[in-house]
BATI-904980 format. One record per residue (C-alpha): x, z, y; residue in one letter; residue number from 1. Coordinates in steps of 0.5 Angstrom, whole numbers, plus 500, padded with zeros to 3 digits. Example, Ala and Ser with C-alpha at 12.3 -4.5 7.8 and 13.67 -1.06 7.14 Angstrom:
% BATI-904980
x z y resn resi
525 516 491 a 1 .
527 514 498 s 2 .
//
This chain:
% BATI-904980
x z y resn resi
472 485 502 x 1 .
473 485 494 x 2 .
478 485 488 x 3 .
478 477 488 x 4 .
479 478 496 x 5 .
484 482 496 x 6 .
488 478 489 x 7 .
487 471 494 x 8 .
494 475 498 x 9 .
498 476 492 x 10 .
502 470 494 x 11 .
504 474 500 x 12 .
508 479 497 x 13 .
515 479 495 x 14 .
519 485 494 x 15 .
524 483 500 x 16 .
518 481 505 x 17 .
515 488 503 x 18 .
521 493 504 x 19 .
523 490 511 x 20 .
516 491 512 x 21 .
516 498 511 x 22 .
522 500 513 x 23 .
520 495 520 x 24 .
513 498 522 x 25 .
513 505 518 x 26 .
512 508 524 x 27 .
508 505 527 x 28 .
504 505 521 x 29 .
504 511 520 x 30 .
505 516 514 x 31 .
498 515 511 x 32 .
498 507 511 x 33 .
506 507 508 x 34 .
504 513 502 x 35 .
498 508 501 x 36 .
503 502 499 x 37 .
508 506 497 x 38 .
503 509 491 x 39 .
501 501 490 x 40 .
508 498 490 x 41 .
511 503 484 x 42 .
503 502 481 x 43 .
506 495 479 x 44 .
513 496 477 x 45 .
510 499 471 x 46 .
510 495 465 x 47 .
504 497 462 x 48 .
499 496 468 x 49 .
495 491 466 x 50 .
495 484 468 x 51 .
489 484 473 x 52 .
491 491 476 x 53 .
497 488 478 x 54 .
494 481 481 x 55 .
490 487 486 x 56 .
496 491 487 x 57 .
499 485 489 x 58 .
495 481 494 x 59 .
493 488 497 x 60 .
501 488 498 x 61 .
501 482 501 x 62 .
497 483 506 x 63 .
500 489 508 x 64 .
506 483 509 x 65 .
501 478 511 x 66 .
503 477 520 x 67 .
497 475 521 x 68 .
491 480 519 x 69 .
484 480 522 x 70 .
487 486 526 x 71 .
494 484 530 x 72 .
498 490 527 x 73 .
500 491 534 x 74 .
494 492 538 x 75 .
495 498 540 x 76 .
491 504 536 x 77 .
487 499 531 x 78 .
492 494 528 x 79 .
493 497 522 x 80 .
486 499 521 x 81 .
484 492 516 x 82 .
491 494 512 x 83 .
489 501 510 x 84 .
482 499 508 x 85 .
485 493 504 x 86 .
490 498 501 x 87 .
485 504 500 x 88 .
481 499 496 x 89 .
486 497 492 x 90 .
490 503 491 x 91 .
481 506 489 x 92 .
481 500 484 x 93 .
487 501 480 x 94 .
488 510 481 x 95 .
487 510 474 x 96 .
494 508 473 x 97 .
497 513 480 x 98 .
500 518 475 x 99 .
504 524 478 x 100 .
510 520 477 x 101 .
508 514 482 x 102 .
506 520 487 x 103 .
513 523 487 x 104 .
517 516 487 x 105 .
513 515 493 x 106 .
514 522 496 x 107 .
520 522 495 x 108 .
520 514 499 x 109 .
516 518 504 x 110 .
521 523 505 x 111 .
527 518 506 x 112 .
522 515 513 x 113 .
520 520 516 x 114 .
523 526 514 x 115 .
521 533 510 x 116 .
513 535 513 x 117 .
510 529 511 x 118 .
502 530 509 x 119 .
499 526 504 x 120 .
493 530 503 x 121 .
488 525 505 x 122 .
490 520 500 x 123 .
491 524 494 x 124 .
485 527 496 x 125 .
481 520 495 x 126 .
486 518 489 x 127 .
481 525 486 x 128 .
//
């Protein structure tokens, strides 16, 4: 899957559909997957980033949305395996717009769903 594959989505995301879906499947989801999309999510509220980022950012969020992945997000275990790496494709393809401030607006969102221990090493650890 690349960039063009990922912007086909952006049709997908809306702000309503994206946050019932977060605060539905978090924590099914996980931590990881929800920091992800959180990150991208606050990426494209900024103004500055550019047109074609944000044509990424959206479809990444939109299929995150979508019911229908490759992988039924209910099947147990491996349901959200097609979301993280369609989100960490996204979210690598845009990291030189993730500043501090994105990675706090999503902690702190991160912290309101799944309480104050939550670990995002292993992807702030692959934004670099």
């Amino acid at each position: 899957m690349d960039a063009e594959d990922i912007s086909k989505h952006e049709e997908h995301f809306s702000e309503e559909k994206f946050w019932t879906k977060v605060r539905k499947f978090s924590k099914k989801a996980g931590a990881s997957i929800v920091y992800a999309v959180l990150l991208l999510y606050y990426t494209l509220q900024k103004p500055e980033v550019p047109l074609k980022a944000k044509a990424i950012i959206a479809g990444a969020l939109g299929y995150f949305i979508l019911p229908l992945d490759l992988i039924p997000d209910v099947a147990a275990g491996v349901g959200y395996a097609d979301d993280l790496s369609v989100v960490i494709f996204a979210l690598i393809q845009v990291a030189l717009y993730v500043d501090d401030e994105i990675k706090m607006q999503a902690k702190t969102k991160l912290k309101d769903l799944f309480g104050e221990n939550v670990d995002t090493s292993e992807i702030d650890n692959k934004l670099g």
